[in-house]
C-alpha positions in Angstrom: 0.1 -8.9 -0.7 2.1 -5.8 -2.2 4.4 -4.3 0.0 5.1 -0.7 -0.5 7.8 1.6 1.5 7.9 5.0 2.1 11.1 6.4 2.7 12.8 9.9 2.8 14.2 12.3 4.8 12.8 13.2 8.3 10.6 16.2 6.8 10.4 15.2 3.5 6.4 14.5 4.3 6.1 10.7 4.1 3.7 10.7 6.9 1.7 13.9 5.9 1.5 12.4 2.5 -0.3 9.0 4.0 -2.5 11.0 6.3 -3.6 13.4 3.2 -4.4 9.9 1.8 -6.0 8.4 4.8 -7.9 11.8 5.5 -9.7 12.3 2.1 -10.8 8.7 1.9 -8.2 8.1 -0.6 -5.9 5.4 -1.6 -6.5 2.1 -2.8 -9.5 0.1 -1.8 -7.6 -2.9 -0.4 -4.8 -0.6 1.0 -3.5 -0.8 4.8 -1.2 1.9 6.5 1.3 -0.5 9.1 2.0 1.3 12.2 5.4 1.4 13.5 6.4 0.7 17.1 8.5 3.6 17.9 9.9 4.8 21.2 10.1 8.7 21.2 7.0 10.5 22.9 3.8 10.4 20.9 3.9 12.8 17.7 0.1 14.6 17.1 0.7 14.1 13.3 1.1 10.4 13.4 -0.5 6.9 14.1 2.1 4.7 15.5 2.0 2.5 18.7 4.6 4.1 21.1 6.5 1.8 23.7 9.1 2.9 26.0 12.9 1.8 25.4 12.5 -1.6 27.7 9.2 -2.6 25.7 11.0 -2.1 22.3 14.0 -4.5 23.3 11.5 -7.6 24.8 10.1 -7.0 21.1 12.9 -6.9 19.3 14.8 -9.4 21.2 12.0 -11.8 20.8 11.7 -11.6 17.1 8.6 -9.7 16.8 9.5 -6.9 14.3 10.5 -8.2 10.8 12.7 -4.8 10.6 13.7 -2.7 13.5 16.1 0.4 12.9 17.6 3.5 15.0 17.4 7.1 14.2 18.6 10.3 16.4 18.4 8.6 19.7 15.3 6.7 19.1 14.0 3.1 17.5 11.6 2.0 14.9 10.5 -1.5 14.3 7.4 -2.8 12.0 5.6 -6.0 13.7 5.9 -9.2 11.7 2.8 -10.4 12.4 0.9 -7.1 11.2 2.6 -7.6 8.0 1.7 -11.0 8.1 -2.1 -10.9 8.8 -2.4 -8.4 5.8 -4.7 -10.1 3.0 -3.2 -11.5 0.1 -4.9 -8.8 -2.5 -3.8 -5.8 -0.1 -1.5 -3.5 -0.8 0.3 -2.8 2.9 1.7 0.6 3.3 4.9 0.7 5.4 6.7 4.4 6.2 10.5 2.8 6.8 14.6 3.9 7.4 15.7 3.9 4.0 18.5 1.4 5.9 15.2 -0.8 6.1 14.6 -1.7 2.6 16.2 -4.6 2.4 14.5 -6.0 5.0 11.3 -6.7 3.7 12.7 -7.4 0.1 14.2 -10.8 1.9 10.9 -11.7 3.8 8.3 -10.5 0.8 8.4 -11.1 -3.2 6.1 -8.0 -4.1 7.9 -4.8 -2.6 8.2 -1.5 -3.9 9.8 1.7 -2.5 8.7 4.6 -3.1 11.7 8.1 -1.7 9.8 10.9 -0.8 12.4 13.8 -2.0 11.9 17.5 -1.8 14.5 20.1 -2.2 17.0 21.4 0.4 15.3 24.6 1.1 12.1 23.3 1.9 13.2 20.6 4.0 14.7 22.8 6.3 12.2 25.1 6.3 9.9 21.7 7.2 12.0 20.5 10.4 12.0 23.8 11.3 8.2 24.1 11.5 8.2 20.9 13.3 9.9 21.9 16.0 11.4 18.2 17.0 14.9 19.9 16.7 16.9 23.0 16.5 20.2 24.2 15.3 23.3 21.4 14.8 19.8 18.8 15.2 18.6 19.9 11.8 22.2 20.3 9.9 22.2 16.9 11.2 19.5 15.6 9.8 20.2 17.9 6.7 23.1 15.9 6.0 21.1 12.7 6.0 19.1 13.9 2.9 21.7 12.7 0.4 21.3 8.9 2.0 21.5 6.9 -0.9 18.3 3.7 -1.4 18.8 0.7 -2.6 16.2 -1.3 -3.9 14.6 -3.5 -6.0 11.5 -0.8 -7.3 12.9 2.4 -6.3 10.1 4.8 -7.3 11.2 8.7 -6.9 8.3 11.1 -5.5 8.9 14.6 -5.4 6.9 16.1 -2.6 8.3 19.7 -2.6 5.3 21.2 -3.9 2.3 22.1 -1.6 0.3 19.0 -0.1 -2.9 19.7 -2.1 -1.1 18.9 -5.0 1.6 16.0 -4.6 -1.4 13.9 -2.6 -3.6 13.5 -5.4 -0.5 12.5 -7.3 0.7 10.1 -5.1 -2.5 8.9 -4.0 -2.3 7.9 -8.0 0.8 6.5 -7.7 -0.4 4.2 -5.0 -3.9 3.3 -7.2 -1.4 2.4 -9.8 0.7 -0.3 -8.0 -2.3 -1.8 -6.4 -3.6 -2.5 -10.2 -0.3 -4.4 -10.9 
């Protein structure tokens, strides 16, 4: 199994990239998006499997995530054993912290990260669309951009152009490493 992160900035469009990919039947044949556990209320825009602050701790504390991170106020883990299952010949798709990386590069051999970048402007004008946050929120989060990643096979993607344009590109992306 290939293991391939997506990381970025809140608003960069990590997830809206993988559900451009998941929505045209794109992708890789053999690939598999991992759901996160996460403990904020349920976003309409994502697939994740949402637990409430209690739930995540018995998880975490009982070593079911093989990475589990915080971000503004809330937690993120990926399930070991999802990762696990995952055929050898898959390519499993993982949206992560960029604190994360390192993570997986302990527990797995194949692992490539791909950082979702876009520009200042349009970030900001993405978070404030979303309408998780307002004000000193998005500054906040604005600040965060500039997060260096360290890793193994750090791929750059630059997702500041519309969506019907950078998901053909990185669905290519994604065919690509699958062929490795």
């Amino acid at each position: 199994m290939k293991v391939v992160l997506i990381t970025g900035a809140s608003g960069s469009g990590k997830d809206s990239l993988l559900k451009g990919i998941k929505k045209n039947g794109q992708g890789h044949a053999r690939m598999v998006l991992v759901k996160r556990f996460i403990t904020r209320p349920p976003d309409a825009h994502e697939e994740n499997f949402f637990v409430d602050d209690s739930a995540f701790e018995l998880l975490r504390d009982n070593d079911f995530f093989v990475s589990c991170w915080q971000a503004h106020g809330n937690s993120y883990g990926i399930a070991a054993n999802h990762l696990d299952s995952i055929r050898e010949n898959s390519l499993a798709i993982v949206s992560v912290s960029r604190t994360a990386v390192k993570d997986f590069e302990r527990k797995y051999p194949s692992v490539y990260t791909i950082l979702v970048e876009v520009d200042r402007d349009t970030l900001k004008q993405r978070l404030q669309k979303r309408k998780r946050e307002q004000g000193e929120a998005i500054d906040r989060r604005l600040q965060r951009q500039d997060i260096k990643v360290k890793a193994r096979e750090l791929i750059r993607f630059d997702n500041s152009a519309p969506l019907d344009q950078t998901v053909p590109v990185f669905n290519q992306l994604l065919s690509n490493l699958g062929a490795r």
